[in-house]
C-alpha positions, 0 to 999 in steps of 0.5 A, spaced: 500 500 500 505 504 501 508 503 493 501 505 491 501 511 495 507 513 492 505 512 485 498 514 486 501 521 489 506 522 483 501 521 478 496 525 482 501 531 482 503 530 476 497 531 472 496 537 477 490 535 481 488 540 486 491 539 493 484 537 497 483 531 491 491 529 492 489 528 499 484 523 498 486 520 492 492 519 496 489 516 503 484 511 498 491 509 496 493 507 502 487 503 505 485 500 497 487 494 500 484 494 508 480 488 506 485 483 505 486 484 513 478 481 512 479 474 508 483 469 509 490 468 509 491 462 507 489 467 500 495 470 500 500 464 502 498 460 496 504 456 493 499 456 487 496 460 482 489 461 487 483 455 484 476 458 482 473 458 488 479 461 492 479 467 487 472 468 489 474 468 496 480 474 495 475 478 490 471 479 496 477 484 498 474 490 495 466 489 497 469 488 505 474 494 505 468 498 502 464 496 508 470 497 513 471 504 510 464 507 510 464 505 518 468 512 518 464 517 515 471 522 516 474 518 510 469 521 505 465 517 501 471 518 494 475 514 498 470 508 499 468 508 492 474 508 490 477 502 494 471 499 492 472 500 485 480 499 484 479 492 480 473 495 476 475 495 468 473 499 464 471 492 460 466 490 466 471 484 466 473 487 473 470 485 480 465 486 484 460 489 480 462 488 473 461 496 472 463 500 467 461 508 470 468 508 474 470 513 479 476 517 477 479 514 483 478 508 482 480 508 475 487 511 478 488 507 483 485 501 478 492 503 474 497 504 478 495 498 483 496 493 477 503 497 474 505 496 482 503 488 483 507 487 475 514 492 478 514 490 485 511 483 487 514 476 485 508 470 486 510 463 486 508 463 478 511 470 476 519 474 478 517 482 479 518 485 472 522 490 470 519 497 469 518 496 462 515 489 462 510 491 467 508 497 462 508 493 456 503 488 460 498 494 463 500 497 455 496 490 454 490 491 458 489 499 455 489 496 447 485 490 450 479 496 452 480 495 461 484 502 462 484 508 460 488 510 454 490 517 457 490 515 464 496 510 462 500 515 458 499 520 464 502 514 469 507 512 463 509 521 463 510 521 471 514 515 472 519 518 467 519 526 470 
């Protein structure tokens, strides 16, 4: 969460978002991940790719941090919806909903938490890519209709600054 953050803030800053909307859309890339604490941890242990059943188990990380953040008003309501909304695709190929209308911060931190899992996360099945491994993936998921194409060129300007 703390390399999300980071990425989230130099994106946030790089396309000159207001100081308030950095804030937030900084504090939601802190927490976007808060219900992993709230599934098993078996989940994230896993020797293997996880099995059909185990990946419906994790996609509920979204729909449970949601509900945790709500139950503190003072995180604002941007900042729930985008932790519900960060595995959200533009396809609709995304979890919990399958929605299509998604909130600028969920869009972002949707983006740059995929950019982050590809660069800095091994899985028993995969090493941690190289920079330009991992945006050649996300390049991927942009042609294939999931990111938004000018949101992915904003992420590529503001690693390179």
């Amino acid at each position: 969460s703390i390399n999300v953050l980071a990425l989230t803030a130099q994106y946030a800053i790089s396309v000159g978002l207001p100081e308030d909307r950095v804030k937030k859309l900084c504090l939601a890339a802190l927490v976007h991940d808060v219900g992993h604490t709230l599934i098993s941890k078996e989940l994230f242990e896993a020797k293997d790719r996880l099995s059909d059943e185990e990946f419906q188990q994790f996609q509920t990380h979204s729909l449970k941090g949601y509900r945790a953040i709500l139950k503190y008003p003072e995180f604002g309501k941007s900042v729930a919806r985008a932790v519900l909304e960060h595995h959200e695709r533009l396809d609709r190929s995304g979890y919990p909903n399958k929605i299509k209308e998604i909130s600028f911060e969920g869009q972002v931190l949707g983006l740059v938490d995929c950019y982050e899992s590809l660069k800095y996360h091994e899985k028993n099945f995969r090493d941690h890519l190289a920079a330009y491994d991992a945006l050649k993936i996300v390049k991927e998921d942009v042609v294939a209709g999931k990111f938004n194409k000018d949101m992915f060129k904003d992420l590529c300007s503001c690693l390179i600054k």
